[in-house]
Structures are given as structure tokens and as C-alpha cells.
ROLUM-756044 format. One record per residue: x, y, z of N, C-alpha, C in turn. Coordinates in steps of 0.2 Angstrom, whole numbers, plus 5000, padded with zeros to 4 digits. Layout:
REM ROLUM-756044
XYZXYZXYZ
...
END
This chain:
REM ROLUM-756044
497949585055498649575058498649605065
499049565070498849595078499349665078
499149695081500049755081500249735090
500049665091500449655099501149645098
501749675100502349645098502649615104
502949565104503149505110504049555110
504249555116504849555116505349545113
505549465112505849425113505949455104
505649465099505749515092506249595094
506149615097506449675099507149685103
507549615105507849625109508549675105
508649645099509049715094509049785093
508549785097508249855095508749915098
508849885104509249945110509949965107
510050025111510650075106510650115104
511350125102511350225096511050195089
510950265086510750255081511150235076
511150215068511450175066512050225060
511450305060511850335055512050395059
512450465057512350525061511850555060
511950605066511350655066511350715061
510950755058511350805053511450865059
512050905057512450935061511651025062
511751035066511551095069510951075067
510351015068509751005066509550965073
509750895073509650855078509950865084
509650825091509750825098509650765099
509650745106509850685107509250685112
508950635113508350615119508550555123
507750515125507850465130507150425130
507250375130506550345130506450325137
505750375138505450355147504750295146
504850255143504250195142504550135141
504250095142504350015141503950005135
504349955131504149925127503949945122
504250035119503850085116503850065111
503350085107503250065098503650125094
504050095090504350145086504050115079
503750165077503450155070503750195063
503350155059503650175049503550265049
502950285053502750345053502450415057
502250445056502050485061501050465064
500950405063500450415068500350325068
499850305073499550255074499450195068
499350215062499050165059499750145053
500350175056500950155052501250095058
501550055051501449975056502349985060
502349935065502949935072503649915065
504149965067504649945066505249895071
505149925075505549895081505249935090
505349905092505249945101506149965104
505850005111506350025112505950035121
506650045125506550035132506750085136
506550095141506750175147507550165146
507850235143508250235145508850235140
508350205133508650185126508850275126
509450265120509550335117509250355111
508950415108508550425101509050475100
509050515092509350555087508650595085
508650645089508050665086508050725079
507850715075507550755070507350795070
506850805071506150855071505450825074
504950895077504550845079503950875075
503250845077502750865071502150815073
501650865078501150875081501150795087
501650805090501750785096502150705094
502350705087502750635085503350655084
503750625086504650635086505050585080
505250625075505550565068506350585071
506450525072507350505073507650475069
508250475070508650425065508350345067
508450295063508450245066509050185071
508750155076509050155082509150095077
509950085081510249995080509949945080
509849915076509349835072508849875070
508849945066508349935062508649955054
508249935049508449905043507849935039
508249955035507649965026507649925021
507049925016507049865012507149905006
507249864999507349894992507149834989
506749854985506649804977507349764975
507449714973508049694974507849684964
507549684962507549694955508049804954
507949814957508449884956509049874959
509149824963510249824965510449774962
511149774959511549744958512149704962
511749654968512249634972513049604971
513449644974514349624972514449564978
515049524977515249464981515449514988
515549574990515549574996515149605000
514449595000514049625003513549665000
514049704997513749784994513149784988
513049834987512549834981512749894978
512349914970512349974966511749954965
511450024963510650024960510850044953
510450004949510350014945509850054939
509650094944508950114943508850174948
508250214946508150254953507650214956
507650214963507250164967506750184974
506550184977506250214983506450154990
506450174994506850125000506350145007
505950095008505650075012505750085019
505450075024505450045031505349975033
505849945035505849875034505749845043
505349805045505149775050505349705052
505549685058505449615060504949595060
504449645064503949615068503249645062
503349655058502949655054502749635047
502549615042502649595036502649645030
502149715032502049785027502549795029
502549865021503349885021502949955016
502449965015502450025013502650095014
502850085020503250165021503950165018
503750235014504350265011504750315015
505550285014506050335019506250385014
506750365008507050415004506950384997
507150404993507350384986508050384983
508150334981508950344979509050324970
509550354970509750354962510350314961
510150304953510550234950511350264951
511650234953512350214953512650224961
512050244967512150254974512250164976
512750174980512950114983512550104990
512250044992511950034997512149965002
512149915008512549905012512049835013
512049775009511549735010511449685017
510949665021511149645027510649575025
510449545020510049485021509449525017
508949485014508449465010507749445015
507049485013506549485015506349425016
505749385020505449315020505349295011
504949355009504749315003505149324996
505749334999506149334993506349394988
505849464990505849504984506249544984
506349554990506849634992507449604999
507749654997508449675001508449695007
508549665013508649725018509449755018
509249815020509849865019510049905023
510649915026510649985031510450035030
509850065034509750125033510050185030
510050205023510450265018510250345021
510750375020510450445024509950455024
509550505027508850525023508450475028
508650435028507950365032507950385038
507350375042506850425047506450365048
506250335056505750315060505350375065
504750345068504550385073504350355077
504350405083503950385089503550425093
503150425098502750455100502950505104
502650575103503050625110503250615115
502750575120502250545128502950495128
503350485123503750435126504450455126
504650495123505450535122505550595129
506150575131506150615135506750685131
506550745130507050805128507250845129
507850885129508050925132507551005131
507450985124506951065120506551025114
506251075112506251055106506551035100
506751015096507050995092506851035084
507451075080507451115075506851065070
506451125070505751125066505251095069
505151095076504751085078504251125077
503551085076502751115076502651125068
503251125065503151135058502951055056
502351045050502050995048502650955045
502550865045503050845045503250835038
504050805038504250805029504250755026
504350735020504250675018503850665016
503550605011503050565008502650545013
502050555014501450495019501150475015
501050415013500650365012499850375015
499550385011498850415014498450325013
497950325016497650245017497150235011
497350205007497050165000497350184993
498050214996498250264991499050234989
499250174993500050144992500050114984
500750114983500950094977501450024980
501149984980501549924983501849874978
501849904972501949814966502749844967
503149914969503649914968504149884972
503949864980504149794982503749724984
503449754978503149674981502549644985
502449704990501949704995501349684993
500949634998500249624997499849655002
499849705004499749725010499449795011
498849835016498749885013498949935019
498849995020498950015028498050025029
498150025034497250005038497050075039
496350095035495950155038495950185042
496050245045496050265051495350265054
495350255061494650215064494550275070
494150265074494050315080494550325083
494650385087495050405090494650435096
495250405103495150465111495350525109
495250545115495750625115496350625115
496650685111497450675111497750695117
498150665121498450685129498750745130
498650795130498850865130499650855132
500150895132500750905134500650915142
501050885145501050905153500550845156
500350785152499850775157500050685157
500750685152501050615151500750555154
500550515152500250445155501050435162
500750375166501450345169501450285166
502350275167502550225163502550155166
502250145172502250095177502050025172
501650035168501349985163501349985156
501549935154501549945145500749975144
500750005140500250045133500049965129
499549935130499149895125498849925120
499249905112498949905107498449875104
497749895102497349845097497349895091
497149855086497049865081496249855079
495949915077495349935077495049985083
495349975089495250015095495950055097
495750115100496250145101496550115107
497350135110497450105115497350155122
497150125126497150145133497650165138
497450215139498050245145498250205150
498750195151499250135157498850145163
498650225165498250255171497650215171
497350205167496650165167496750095167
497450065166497449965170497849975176
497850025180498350015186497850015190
497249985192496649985198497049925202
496849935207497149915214496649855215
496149845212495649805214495749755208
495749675214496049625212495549595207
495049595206494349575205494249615197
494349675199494149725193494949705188
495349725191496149685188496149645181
495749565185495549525179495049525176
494549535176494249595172494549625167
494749675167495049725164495449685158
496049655160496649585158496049555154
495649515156495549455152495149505147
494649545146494449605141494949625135
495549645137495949685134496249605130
496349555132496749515129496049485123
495549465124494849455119494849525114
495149565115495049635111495649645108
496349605110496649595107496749525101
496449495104496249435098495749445093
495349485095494749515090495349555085
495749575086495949615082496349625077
496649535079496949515075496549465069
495949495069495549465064495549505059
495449485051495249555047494849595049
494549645048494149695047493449685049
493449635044492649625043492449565048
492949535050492549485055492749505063
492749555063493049585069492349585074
492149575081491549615084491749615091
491849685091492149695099491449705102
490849715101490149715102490149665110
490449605108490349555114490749565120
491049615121491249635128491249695130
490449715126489949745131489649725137
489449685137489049645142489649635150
490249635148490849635152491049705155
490749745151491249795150490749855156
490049855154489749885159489449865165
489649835169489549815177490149875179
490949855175491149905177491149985178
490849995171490550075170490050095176
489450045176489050065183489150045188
489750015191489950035198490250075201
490450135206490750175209491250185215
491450105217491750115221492550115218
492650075212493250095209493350125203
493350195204493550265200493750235192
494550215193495050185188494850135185
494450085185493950045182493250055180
493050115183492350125178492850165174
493150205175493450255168493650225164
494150165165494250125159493650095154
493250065160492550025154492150075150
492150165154491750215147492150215145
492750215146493350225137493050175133
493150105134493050075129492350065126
491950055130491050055130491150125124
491450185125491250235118491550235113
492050185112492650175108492050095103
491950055108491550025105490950035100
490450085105489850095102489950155096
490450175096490850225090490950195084
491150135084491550115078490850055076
490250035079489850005078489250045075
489250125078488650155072488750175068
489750195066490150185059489850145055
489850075058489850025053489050005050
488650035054487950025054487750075047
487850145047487950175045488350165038
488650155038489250115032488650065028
488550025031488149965028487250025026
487150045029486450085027486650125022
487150145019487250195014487550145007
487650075010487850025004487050005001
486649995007486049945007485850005001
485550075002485450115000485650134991
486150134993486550134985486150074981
486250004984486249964980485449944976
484849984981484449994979484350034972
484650104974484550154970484750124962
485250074963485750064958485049994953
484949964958484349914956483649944953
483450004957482950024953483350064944
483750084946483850124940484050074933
484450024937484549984932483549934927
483249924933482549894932482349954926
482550004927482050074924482050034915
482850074916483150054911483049994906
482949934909482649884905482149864904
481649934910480849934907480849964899
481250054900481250084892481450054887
481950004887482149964882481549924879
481549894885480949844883480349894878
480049944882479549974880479749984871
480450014868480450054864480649974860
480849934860481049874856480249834855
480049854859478949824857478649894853
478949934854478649984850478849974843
479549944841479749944834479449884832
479349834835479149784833478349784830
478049794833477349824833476949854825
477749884823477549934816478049914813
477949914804478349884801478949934798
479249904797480049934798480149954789
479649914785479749954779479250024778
479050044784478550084783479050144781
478950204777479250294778478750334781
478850354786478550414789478750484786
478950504784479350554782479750564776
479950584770480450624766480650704765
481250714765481450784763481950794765
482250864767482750874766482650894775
483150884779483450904784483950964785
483651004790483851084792483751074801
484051134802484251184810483451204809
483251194816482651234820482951274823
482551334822482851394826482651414831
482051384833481551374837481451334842
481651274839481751204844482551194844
482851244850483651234850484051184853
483451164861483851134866483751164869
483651254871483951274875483051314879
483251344885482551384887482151344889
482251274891481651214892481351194886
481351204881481251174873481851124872
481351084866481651014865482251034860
482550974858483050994854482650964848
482651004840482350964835482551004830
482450964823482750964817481950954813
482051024806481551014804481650974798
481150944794480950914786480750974784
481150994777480751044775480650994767
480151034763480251024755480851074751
481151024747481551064744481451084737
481851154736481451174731481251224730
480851234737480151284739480651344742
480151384739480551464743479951484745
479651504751480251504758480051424758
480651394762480451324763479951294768
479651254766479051244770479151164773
478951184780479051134786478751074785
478951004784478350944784478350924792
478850934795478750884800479350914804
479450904811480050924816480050824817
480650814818481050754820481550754827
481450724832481750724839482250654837
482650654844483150574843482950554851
482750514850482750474857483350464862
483350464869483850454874484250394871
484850404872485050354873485450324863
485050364860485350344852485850374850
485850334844486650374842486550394835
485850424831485850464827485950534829
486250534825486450634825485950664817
485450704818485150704811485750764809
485950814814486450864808487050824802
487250764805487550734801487150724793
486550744794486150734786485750824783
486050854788485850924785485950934778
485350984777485451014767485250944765
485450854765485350804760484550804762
484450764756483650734756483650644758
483150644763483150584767482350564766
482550504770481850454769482050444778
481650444781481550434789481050384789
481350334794480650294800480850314808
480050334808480050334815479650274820
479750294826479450234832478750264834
478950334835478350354837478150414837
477450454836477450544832477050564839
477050604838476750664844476350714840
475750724843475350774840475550844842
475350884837475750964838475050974841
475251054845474651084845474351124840
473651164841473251184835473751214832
473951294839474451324832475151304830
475251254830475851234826475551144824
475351134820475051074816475351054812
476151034815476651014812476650934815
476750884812476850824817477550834819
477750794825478450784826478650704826
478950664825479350634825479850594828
479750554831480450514837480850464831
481650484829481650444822481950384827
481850334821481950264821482850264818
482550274812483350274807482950334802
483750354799483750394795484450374788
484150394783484250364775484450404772
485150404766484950434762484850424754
484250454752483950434745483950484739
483850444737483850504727483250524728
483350594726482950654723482650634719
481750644720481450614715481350664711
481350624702481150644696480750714697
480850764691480450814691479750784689
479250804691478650784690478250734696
478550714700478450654707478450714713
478050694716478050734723478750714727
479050784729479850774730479950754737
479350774740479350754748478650744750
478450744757477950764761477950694765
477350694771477250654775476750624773
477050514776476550494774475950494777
475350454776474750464779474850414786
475150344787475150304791475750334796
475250324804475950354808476350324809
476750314813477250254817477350274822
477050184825477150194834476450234834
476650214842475750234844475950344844
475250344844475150444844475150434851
475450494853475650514859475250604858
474950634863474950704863475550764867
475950794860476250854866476250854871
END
């Protein structure tokens, strides 16, 4: 969406503001710029509420880190969910509900910016209904605040709580809650940035401030060159960067006014026009090894994510050929299941569970049983009972411990056999291929 605003949208704009100032808080300023952008919030990537002209009057608030939050200036309006007011036949509304009450624009269609919160039974001033039908616009209710940029207000002082960080709600970027009025819209990531113009060094107001959207905007001092040639240049550049801009995101390529952009940079006779084409040349090439960058950490992941996933369906495969391989009424093992006190988990040792014979004082080991990655046998759920195990696959112990181990497959529980039958032990056939320790 382009953030170029036309005029002919602003002409309501001019005048005092619509509500008072809060007493021993606020001061009064003056706006020393043409065409200035008065925004939802304290920085660039909060969308235009309205503009304002040399000369207009502000209600100033407080400032906070070189932005000035004012009351809002005559023709500006807040929006509310019109599912929370009860409109009356003269204009008026009641809320019905506690609600949140926006920043409402002409010239722009987001409304994400929150000004205050009001509560069910607060009366509000209805002026007309949004394009798309969902909300209200309303006279700005106490508590509602616009802003605008230092470099543009002119003050007597600073204004009560200046320097202190600002108040209110920000809406951080990917972090809105929009389904409460409706909005489909999101506020845009914040992108490179110039230097911040230090106090004292105000641009001149002889020229509007061109906004793009993706690119920061350039100082008025950097399109005033005297040179007629460099001039349109300049103009026809900033107008293609303003149409690029108004493109999404992703189809955006300010790249192609390179090739325009440095004849100016490496020429010397006019100052004011190479200064301009390195501002933009580093603005460009800034936000293009972002993007390069961005896309090498996507390619990267998607790799990472494609091997890992391949792995995955290698050891599946491998362990479903492995059961298939041996037959499934085979028993590898009988007995009773116990705690290894040996094989805990912990110290770099595996986690395992022994097969003991039952019966036997002390009890004697036939076999340690492991659970493979990814299963969902738990053998403690069969501790103390006597069981019938298959396994997938055995692993040979070493000399001093001549114990097989076991990857179980499934585990069963079976009747105690008869006195007189071998109560337990392991069979002779193994399952699944032998693997060594």
C-alpha cells in the first residue's frame, strides 16, 4: 500500500484540536512543514492519519524520543467495532461492552492503532460508518492521541514528560489483534533506517518530505539541486521508487534504479545530487543483502528440515524390514521384568531393564532389554509381572558381562508356568540381525 498522500484527502485536516488539552500537562505548538504526516503512532511504520501545514496549531502531550503525541487535530476521527455500540436515533452510541477504540484514517484503510479503552455504558459521538461496514467512526474520546514528528513542530519547551518513553499500547509488527475490528491488514516490519537527524540540524521546509514505503525517506536538502538535468533525475527516480512501493513486499525491486542512481554518485560537480544517490545506493543495497540473506537462511533450513525428514524415513524403513524379516511369533525372551541399577540412563550408559528368573534367590539375569527411539513401550509399566518379549534386534554383550541385550519389539503378559516347566530363560533363535556392543 503506497504511503504517498495526495492533498485533496487532507484538506479537513487544518485547525484546533477536537478535544481539550489535560490541564498543567499540555502546550501548544505550530507546525513548520508542508504536508506533514501526522501518524497512528510514534514512528514511521504507523500508517497516516491525516497531514497538517506551516502554521496549523497542535495540543501537545508529551514528547518521546523526538515524536510529539498531540491531541488529535479537527477531521480526525476514531473507529470502534460497531458489534460493541448501541447506536440511538440521534447520532449517539452506548457501548455495550468493554471495547478498544482505534485510530481511524481517510487516507488509509489499517486501523490497528490503539488510542484508549472504553467501558460498557461510556457514551460515544458517532460521525459515519467505515468503507467496509464493520465499524463506527467516532469523535475522538478523551485519552485518544495522534503523533507527529519533532523536525516538524515548532515549541515553546518541552512539553511535561518529555524524554520519558512513550505511554500507551504499541502494537509491535506481527503482533496485532485485528479480528476486533475487522481489519485485514497487518503493520509492516520495520526495514532499514538513515541516521536520526540530531536536534539542531532540522531539514528546510522548502520541499515536501517524500515517503516510500520500504525505503526511508530523504531529506528535502538532498532534492533541492539547482541542477536542471540532475533535478529530473532525481524526480523521475523517487516517483519509480514510489511506485515500487506501492507494490507488496515481495514483488518489490528497488535494484533497478541502480544503474540511474550511480552516474549521480560518481560525479562531483553537484554535491546535493551525489549525496542524494549514496543515500539511496546504501538504502538500496542494505535492504537487498537483507533479503539475500533472509532467502540463504530459508534455502538452509529447508535443507536441514529435508535431510532430517529423509533420515527419518531411512530408520523407519530400515526398522519395519527388520521386523518383517523375522517372524513375529518368534519369543526371544521370558521372565520377570526389574530396574537395572547399572544401566540407569545416566553417565553415558544406556537406559535398560533386566529379565530376571523368578523364584531364584539372588535373582539371576537372562537378559537386559532396551526400547527403541521413537516407541512407546515403557517396560516399567510391566515391572515384578512375568512376560513373554519379541524383539527386532540383539546385541552381543561383551566377555565380561555375557548377558544378551535386547531392542524389544512388543512386550506381553503371560501365565506362570507350571511347577515342574522351565519358568523362564532365553531362547536359542535370535531376532533381527546381531549387531556387536
Amino acid at each position: 500500500m503506497s504511503w504517498v498522500i495526495t492533498a485533496s484527502l487532507v484538506a479537513s485536516a487544518l485547525g484546533q484540536s477536537t478535544q481539550p488539552a489535560a490541564t498543567g500537562r499540555a502546550v501548544q505548538g505550530k507546525i513548520k512543514g508542508t504536508n506533514v504526516n501526522v501518524r497512528s503512532g510514534s514512528d514511521t511504520n504507523y500508517y497516516v492519519v491525516t497531514k497538517l501545514n506551516r502554521g496549523d496549531t497542535v495540543t501537545i502531550v508529551q514528547e518521546s524520543f523526538n515524536w510529539v503525541e498531540i491531541l488529535p487535530p479537527k477531521g480526525c476521527f476514531s473507529v470502534i467495532d460497531k458489534n460493541y455500540v448501541e447506536k440511538a436515533e440521534d447520532g449517539s452510541g452506548t457501548l455495550n461492552g468493554d471495547a478498544w477504540v482505534y485510530a481511524g484514517s481517510e487516507v488509509d484503510e489499517r486501523r490497528y492503532a490503539k488510542q484508549v479503552q472504553l467501558k460498557k455504558g461510556e457514551k460515544v459521538q458517532i460521525l459515519g460508518e467505515t468503507a467496509d461496514a464493520k465499524c463506527y467512526k467516532i469523535s475522538p474520546p478523551e485519552g485518544a492521541t495522534v503523533w507527529v514528528h519533532g523536525d516538524f513542530v515548532d515549541r515553546p519547551g518541552a512539553a511535561a514528560g518529555a524524554d520519558k518513553p512513550a505511554t500507551g499500547e504499541r502494537i509491535p509488527p506481527g503482533a496485532l489483534n485485528l479480528a476486533q475490528v475487522g481489519a485485514t491488514t497487518s503493520k509492516p516490519a520495520q526495514e532499514p533506517a538513515l541516521r536520526p537527524v540530531a536536534k539542531g540540524s532540522e531539514p528546510s521546509m522548502s520541499e515536501n518530505v517524500i515517503k516510500t514505503t520500504g525505503l526511508e525517506p530523504i531529506k528535502p536538502d538532498l532534492l533541492s539541486t539547482k541542477n536542471d538535468q540532475h533535478r529530473a533525475t532525481i524526480s523521475k527516480i523517487e516517483a519509480g521508487i514510489d511506485a515500487e512501493s506501492a507494490k507488496p513486499a515481495s514483488q518489490r525491486d528497488f535494484e533497478q534504479f541502480i544503474k540511474d542512481l550511480e552516474p549521480l554518485a560518481a560525479q562531483s560537480e553537484d554535491e546535493v545530487a551525489k549525496l542524494y544517490a549514496e543515500t539511496r545506493l546504501k538504502q538500496i543495497r542494505s535492504l537487498s543483502e537483507a533479503a539475500k540473506a533472509l532467502e540463504e537462511m530459508r534455502r538452509l533450513k529447508g535443507e536441514a528440515v529435508a535431510k532430517a525428514d529423509a533420515e527419518r524415513a531411512r530408520l523407519e524403513a530400515l526398522r519395519k524390514k527388520r521386523i518383517e524379516e523375522f517372524p513375529t511369533d518368534w519369543l526371544d525372551v521370558r521372565g520377570e521384568i526389574r530396574v537395572s541399577g547399572i544401566f540407569d540412563g545416566t553417565g553415558g550408559r544406556a537406559k535398560r531393564w533386566r529379565v530376571v528368573e523368578p523364584g531364584v534367590t539372588p535373582a539371576k539375569t537372562l537378559a537386559y532389554i532396551e526400547v527403541p527411539e521413537g516407541s512407546s513401550i515403557n517396560p516399567s509399566d510391566y515391572l515384578e509381572k512375568y512376560v513373554e518379549i519379541k524383539a527386532e534386534a540383539r546385541k552381543l554383550s561383551s566377555a565380561a558381562m555375557p548377558v544378551p541385550v535386547y531392542l524389544v519389539r512388543q512386550i506381553r503378559i503371560a501365565e506362570r508356568p507350571a511347577r515342574g516347566t522351565p519358568p523362564a530363560g532365553v531362547m536359542t533363535r535370535p531376532a533381527g540381525p546381531v549387531t556387536t556392543k
